[in-house]
MARSEMI-823722 format. One record per residue (C-alpha): residue number from 0; residue in one letter; x, y, z. Coordinates in steps of 0.001 Angstrom, whole numbers, plus 500000, padded with zeros to 6 digits. Layout:
N
<NUM, A, <X, Y, Z>>;
...
***
This chain:
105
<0, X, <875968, 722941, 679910>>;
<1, X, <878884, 724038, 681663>>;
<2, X, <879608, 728091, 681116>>;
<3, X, <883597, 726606, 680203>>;
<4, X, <881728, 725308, 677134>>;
<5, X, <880043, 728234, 675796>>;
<6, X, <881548, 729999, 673275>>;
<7, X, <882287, 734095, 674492>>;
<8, X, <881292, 737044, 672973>>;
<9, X, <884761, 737480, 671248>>;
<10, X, <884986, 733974, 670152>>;
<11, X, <881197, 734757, 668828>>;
<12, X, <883016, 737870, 667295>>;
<13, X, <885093, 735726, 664796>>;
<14, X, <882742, 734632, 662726>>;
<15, X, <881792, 736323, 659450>>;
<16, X, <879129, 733904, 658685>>;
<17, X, <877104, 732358, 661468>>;
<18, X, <873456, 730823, 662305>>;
<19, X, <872341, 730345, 665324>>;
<20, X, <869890, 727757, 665700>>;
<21, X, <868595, 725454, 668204>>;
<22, X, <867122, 721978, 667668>>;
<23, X, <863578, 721340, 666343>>;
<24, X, <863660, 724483, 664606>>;
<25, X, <861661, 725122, 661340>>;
<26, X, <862598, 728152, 660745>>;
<27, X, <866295, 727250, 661427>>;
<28, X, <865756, 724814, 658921>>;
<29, X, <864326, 727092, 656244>>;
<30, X, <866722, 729724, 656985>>;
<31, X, <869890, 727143, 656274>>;
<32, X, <868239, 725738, 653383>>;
<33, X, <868136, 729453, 651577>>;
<34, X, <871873, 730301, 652670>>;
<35, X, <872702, 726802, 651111>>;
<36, X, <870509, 727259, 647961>>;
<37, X, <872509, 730909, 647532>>;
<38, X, <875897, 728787, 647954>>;
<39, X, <876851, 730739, 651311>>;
<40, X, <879134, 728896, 653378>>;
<41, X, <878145, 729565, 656998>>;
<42, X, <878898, 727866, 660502>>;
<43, X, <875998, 726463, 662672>>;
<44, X, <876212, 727362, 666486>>;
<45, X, <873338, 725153, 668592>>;
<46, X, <872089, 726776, 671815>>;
<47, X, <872701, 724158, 674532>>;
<48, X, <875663, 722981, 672312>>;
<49, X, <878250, 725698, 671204>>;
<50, X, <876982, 728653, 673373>>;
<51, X, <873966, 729734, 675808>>;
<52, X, <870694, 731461, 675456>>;
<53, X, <872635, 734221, 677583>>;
<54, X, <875474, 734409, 675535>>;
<55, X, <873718, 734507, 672352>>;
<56, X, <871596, 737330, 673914>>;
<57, X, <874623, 739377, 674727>>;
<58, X, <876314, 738798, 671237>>;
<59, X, <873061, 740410, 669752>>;
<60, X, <872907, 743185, 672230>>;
<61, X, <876656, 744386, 671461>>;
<62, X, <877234, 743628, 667524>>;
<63, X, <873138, 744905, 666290>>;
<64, X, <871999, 747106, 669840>>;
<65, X, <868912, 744317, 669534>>;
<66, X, <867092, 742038, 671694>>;
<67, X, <866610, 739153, 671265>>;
<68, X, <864811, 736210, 672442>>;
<69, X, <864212, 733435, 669317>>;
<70, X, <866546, 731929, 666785>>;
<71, X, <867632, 731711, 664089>>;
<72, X, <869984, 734644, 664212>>;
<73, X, <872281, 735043, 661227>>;
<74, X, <875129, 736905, 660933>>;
<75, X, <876186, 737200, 657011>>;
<76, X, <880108, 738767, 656145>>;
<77, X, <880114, 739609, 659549>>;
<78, X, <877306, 741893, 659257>>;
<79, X, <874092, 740952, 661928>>;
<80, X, <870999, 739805, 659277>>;
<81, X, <868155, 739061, 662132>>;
<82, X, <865969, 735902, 662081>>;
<83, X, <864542, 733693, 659335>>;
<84, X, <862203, 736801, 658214>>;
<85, X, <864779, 739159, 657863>>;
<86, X, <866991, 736834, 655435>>;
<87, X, <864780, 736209, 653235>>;
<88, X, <864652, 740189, 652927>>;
<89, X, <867713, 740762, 652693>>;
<90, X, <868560, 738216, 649926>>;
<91, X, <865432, 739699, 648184>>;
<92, X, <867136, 742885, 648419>>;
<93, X, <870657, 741425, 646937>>;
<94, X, <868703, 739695, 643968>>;
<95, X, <867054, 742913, 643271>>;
<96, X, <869983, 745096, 643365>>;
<97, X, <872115, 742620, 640752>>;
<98, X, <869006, 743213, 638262>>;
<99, X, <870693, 746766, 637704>>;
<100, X, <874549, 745624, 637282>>;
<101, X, <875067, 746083, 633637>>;
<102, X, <872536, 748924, 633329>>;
<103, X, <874004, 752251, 631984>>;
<104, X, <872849, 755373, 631208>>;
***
């Protein structure tokens, strides 16, 4: 892949929902399934496709201050989620947070 194909780090920048995958990926796979099971629209960037390894790496490093080296890396309302692991955290964090919205005191 040519570096006039990969996407930049400000066209990167643009999206508000994002995974990063590459092919052959269970966890990609998983990961998608859950955003689609939640209804989340979200765009799908494939390393070797849409953007590099190197670009991918720098988009981390300057939205989240992180490393990192695997996909997939998801990006929810613009805000960086992590990998497969750390969505399935988060969106146990959302469902447990909307147990409390009609609870007064």
């Amino acid at each position: 892949m040519s570096s006039e194909q990969s996407l930049t780090i400000e066209q990167l920048s643009e999206y508000q929902n994002v995974v990063i995958t590459q092919p052959n990926c269970p966890y990609c796979v998983k990961a998608k399934a859950l955003l689609d099971q939640q209804g989340t629209e979200y765009s799908t960037l494939v390393l070797g496709q849409q953007l590099t390894k190197t670009v991918m790496v720098d988009f981390i490093q300057h939205i989240a201050n992180v490393n990192v080296r695997t996909v997939p890396q998801i990006i929810l309302a613009g805000h960086y989620i992590g990998g497969h692991d750390d969505l399935v955290a988060y969106l146990d964090r959302q469902i447990d947070n909307n147990d409390f919205d009609d609870f007064e005191l």
